[in-house]
N, C-alpha and C positions, 0 to 999 in steps of 0.2 A: 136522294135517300141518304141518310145519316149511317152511320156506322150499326149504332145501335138496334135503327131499325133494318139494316141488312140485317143484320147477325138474328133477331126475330121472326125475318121471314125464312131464313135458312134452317132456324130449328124446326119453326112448323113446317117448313116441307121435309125435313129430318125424319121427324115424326110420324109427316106421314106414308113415307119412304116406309117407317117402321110397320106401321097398319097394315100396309100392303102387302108387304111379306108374312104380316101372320096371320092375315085375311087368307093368302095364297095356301099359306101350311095347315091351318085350320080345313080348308075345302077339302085339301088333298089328303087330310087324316083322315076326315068323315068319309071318303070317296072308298076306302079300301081300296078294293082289285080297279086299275085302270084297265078295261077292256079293249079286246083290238079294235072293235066299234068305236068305241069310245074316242079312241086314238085317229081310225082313222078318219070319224068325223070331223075332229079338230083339225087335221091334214087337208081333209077338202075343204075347210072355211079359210084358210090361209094361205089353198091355191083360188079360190075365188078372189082372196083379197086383191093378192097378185092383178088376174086378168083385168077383173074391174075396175085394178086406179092406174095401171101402169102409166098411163098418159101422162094424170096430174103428177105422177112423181115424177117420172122424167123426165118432163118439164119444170117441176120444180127445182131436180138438181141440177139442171143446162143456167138456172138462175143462178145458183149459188156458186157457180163455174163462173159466174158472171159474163155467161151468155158461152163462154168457149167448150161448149161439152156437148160431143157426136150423141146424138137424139138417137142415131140404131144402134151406136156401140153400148147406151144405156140400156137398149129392150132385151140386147142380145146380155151382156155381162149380166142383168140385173134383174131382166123379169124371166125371160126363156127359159135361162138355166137352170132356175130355181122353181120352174112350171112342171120342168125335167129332173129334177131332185126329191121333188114331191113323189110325182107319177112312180120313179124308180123305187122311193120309200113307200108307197103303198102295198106295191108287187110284192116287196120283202119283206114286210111287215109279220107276217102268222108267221113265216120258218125263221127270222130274229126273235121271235116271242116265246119259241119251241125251248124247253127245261133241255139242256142235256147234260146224256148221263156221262159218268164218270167210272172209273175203278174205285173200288177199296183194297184195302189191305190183305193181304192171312194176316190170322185163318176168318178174320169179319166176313170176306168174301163167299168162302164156303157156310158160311151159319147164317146167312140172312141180309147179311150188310150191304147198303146199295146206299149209291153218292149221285149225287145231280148238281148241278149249276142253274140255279133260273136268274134273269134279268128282270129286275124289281125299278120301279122309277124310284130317284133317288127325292124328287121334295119339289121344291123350290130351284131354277135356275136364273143366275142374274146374267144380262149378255150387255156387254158395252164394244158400241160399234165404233169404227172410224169414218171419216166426213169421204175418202176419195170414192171406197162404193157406197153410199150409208145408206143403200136399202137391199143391195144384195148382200153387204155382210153384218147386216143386223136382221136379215131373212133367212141364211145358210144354216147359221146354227140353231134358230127356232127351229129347224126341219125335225134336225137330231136330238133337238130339246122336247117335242111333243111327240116324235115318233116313239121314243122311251117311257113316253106318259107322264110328262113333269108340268111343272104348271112355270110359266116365265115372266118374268122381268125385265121389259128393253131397256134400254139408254142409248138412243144416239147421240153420236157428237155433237159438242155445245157450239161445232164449226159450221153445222150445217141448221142451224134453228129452224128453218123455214120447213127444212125436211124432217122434224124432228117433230114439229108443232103437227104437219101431217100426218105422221104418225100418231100424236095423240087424237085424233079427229078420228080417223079412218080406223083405226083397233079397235075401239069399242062397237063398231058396226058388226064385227063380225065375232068379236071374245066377250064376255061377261068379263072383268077386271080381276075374280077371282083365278080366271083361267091364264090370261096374255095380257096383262099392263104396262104402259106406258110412261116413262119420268122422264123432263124434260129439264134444264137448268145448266147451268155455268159449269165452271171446274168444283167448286165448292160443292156440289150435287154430287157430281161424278166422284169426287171424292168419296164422299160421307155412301154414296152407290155402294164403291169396292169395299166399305168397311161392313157391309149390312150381312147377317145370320141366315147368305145362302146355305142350298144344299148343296149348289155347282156354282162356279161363276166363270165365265167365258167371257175374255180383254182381248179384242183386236186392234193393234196399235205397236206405239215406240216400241224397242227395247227399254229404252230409258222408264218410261213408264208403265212398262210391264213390271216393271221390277218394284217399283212404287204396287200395283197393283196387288202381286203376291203377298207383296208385306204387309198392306193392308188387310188382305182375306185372312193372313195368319192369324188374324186376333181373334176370330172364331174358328180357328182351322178349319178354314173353308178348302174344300178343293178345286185346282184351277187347272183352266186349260188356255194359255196362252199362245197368241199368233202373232209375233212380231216383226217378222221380215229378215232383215240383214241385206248380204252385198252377196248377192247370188252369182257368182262366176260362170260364164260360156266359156267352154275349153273346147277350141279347134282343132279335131286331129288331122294328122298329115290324111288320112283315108278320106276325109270329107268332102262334099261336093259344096263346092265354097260358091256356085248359085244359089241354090241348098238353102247354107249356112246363112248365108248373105242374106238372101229375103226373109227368112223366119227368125233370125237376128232381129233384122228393122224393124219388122213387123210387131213381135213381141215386146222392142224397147221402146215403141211408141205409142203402146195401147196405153190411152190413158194421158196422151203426154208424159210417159214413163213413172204416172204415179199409182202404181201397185205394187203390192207388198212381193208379187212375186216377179216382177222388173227385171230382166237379166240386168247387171250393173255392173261390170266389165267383162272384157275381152281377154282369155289368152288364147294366142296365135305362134306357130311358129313363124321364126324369124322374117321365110323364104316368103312366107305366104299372105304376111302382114298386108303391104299394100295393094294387092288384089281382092282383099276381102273386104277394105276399107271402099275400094271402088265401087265392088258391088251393093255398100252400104248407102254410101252415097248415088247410085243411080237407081236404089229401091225407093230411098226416101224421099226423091224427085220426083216418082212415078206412083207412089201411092200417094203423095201431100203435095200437089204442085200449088207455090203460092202460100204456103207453108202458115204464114202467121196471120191469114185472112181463110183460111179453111174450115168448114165447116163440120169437117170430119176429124177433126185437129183439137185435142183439149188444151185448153192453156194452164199453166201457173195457176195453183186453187188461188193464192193470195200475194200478198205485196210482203209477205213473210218469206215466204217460200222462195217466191223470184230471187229476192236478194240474197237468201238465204244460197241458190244454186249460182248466184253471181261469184259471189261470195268464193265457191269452189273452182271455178273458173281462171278469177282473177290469180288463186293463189296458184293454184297449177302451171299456167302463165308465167306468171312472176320467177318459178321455180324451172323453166324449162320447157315446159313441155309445148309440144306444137297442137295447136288447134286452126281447126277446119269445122269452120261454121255452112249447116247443110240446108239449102232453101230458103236462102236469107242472106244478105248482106250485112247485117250486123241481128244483135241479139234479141233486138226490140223493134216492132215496129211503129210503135207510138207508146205514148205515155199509159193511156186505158189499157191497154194490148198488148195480156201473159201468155202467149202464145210464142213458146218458147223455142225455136228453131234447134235442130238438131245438132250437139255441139260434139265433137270425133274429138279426144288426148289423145296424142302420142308421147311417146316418151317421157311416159309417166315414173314415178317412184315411190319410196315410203313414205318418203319427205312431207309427200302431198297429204294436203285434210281431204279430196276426193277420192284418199284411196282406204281411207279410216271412218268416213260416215255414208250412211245407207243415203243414197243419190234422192230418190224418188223423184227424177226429174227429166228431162232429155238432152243427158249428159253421157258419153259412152266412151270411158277411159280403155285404151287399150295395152294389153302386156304384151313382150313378147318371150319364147323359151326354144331353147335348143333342142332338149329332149324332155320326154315327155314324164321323165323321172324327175323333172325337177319342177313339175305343174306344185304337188301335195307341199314343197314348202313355202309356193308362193304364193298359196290358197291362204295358209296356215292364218298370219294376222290375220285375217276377215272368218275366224275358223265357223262353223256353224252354222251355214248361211238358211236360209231357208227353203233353197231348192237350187241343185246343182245341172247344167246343161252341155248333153255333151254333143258333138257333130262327129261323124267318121264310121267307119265300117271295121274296122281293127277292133276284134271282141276280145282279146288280152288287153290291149289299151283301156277299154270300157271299164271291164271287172278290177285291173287296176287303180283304178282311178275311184270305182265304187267299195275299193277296200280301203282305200288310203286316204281320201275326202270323204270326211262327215258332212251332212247337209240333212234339210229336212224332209225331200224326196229328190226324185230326179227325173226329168223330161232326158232324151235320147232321142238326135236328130228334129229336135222339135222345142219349143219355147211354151212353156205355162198349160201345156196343152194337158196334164198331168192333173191339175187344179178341176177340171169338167169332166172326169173320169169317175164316177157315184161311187163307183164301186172300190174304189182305191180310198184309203187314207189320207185328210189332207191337214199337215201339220208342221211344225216345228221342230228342233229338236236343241237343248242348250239354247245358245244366243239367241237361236229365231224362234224359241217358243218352247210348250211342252203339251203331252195332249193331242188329239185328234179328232174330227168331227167328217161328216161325209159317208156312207153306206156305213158296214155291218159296227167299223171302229167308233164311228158316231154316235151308231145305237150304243154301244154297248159302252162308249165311255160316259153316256149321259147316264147310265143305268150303275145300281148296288150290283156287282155279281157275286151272289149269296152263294153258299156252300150251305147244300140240304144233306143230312148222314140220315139216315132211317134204319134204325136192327129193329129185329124181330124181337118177342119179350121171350126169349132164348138167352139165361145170363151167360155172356161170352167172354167174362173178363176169369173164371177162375180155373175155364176150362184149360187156360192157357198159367194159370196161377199167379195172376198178376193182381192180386186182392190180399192185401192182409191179412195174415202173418204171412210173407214169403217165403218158400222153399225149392228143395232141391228141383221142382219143376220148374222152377221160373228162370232159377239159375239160369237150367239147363238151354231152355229158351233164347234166353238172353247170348247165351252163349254161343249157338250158333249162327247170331249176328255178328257176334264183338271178338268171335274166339275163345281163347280161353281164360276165365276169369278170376 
């Protein structure tokens, strides 16, 4: 295809990117009141979706894994949870829908005056997902996008096509296109996506390209909710039961082949404690992945990008010092086809290193060490923001220290990502790793206008107090036992 005629087929799907959103805002004009029926019937066609295809998608994305992707780690991350997301947003659906009230002022309060807050769907929501879950997180925030009563617009990643194309298939089985539509295409799409006249738009992905993302929605001021990850630090305290730590460490920095946004991605440890936690790391990852880069429970390297890309951090770490201890595997590859990426332990890492400056998403697990635990908060700092913070130990002044002195976008305690499958918790970013929230009441309600309703009686209250023109000695006087004397 010639330039010319890219750039032709780009506008028409431009175009009708364009349609689609005011196909969606037209429906949603004429609709008025989205009722809880309403809502929660659109809830149960997209827990049906769920149950009915889980197979073909799971299998479709174990393809795009190119063959290295745990078939139950998919039903469990991808379809259960989200079975379980639904279910929980139905139960709470009428008491999130419930007006509540508010105070007003004196003297409104005493003459009439009453304040409420109701959750209004906001329009139209665009949701662009990333290729490592691309059906549980292009599924998570639909939840919170129709529980609100909004009508949506997906995009999956142009990484996973095959799952993207099924998506376009399988949506229309269950949504009319003005309700849940599907767009499928390149970066050029995704782009022209982030720039289109949502009412919300929700970006799971880079930092780097969240950033790109915002800037594009600003040209409609759109509002955004972005997830972007970061370098989420495990902090070891001396209280910790370093079995514990050790197993729920490995376990979490492997889910995935360590490609999730919420990946623990280093280690600090004290000094003493270092090489015993390192052991129990390595005698976890032997015992849950024996055979490591032929395992079927093991996801590899999405791509030949990526691999190098985590070569890439290795080598130079390496180069620079640091000691590596490579876990269930004798070297890093086991064949040419074969991204099945063996557990790679740093030690003696530094600033120096690019592994300690870019989000890993890989199964790479650089480790720090610290003396005391006052000096965790300045060697969080460069990686500041991360997207969720992990702590190990029974010392509750160490905890609350560490939760006053590290920013992060949640925090797990004694446990890894387990924070992320909690409905009823917040699940977000905050600065670097994102902005926004999605997940029970904060999902509902960030998908949602929260309007401010005033209602007086037709009792005129503004002269009683003499705040009407011509002003005098009453209002002064008013004023003045707010501001003193005047």
């Amino acid at each position: 295809m010639s330039e010319a005629e890219h750039n032709n087929v780009t506008e028409l799907a431009v175009h009708n990117l364009e349609a689609l959103v005011e196909l969606q805002r037209s429906k949603f004009r004429a609709e008025g009141e989205v009722t809880y029926e309403t809502r929660i019937d659109r809830l149960k066609r997209l827990r049906a979706l769920i149950v009915e295809n889980k197979t073909e998608f799971a299998a479709t994305t174990k393809r795009e894994f190119n063959g290295a992707r745990s078939y139950e780690f998919s039903l469990f991350s991808e379809f259960a949870s989200k079975v379980e997301a639904i279910d929980y947003s139905m139960k709470n659906l009428k008491a999130w829908m419930k007006p509540e009230g508010r105070k007003t002022n004196k003297p409104m309060n005493f003459l009439g005056g009453k304040g409420q807050v109701r959750y209004f769907p906001k329009g139209v929501v665009g949701i662009i997902s990333p290729w490592n879950l691309p059906f549980g997180l292009t599924v998570a925030p639909l939840i919170s996008a129709l529980a609100a009563g909004n009508r949506a617009l997906l995009k999956p990643s142009e990484y996973v096509p095959e799952t993207a194309a099924l998506f376009a298939e399988v949506v229309p089985k269950y949504f009319s296109k003005d309700e849940v539509a599907v767009v499928t295409g390149g970066v050029d799409i995704s782009q022209r996506f982030a720039e289109l006249p949502f009412d919300h738009l929700l970006f799971t992905g880079s930092t780097h390209v969240g950033r790109q993302v915002m800037q594009s929605a600003a040209k409609n001021l759109v509002p955004v909710t972005l997830e972007l990850g970061g370098k989420s630090p495990v902090v070891i305290g001396r209280s910790a039961k370093l079995d514990l730590a050790g197993t729920r460490l490995t376990f979490g920095k492997l889910l995935n082949g360590g490609q999730l946004c919420l990946s623990p991605d280093y280690v600090l440890v004290p000094e003493e404690m270092e090489e015993q936690l390192i052991a129990r790391v390595i005698h976890e990852t032997q015992s849950m992945y024996p055979n490591i880069t032929e395992n079927n429970d093991y996801a590899g390297v999405f791509n030949e990008r990526h691999f190098a890309r985590l070569q890439s951090y290795i080598d130079d770490a390496v180069s620079k010092g640091a000691k590596l201890t490579i876990v269930g595997a004798d070297k890093t590859r086991a064949s040419k086809d074969n991204r099945r990426m063996p557990l790679h332990i740093l030690q003696n890492v530094n600033e120096d290193m690019q592994v300690m400056h870019e989000e890993i998403f890989g199964p790479i697990l650089p480790v720090m060490t610290y003396a005391d635990i006052s000096e965790v908060p300045d060697m969080i700092e460069p990686r500041r923001n991360p997207l969720a913070m992990y702590y190990f130990g029974k010392d509750k002044t160490e905890q609350e220290y560490l939760l006053s002195h590290v920013q992060s976008g949640g925090v797990c305690i004694n446990d890894i990502t387990l924070h992320y499958v909690q409905e009823d918790l917040p699940f977000g970013g905050f600065g670097a790793s994102g902005m926004g929230a999605y997940h029970g009441p904060e999902g509902f309600k960030n998908m949602s206008h929260a309007r401010a309703i005033y209602s007086q009686t037709m009792l005129d209250v503004l002269p009683i107090i003499g705040a009407r023109p011509p002003f005098g000695p009453k209002f002064r006087k008013n004023i003045s036992k707010i501001l003193g004397s005047i």
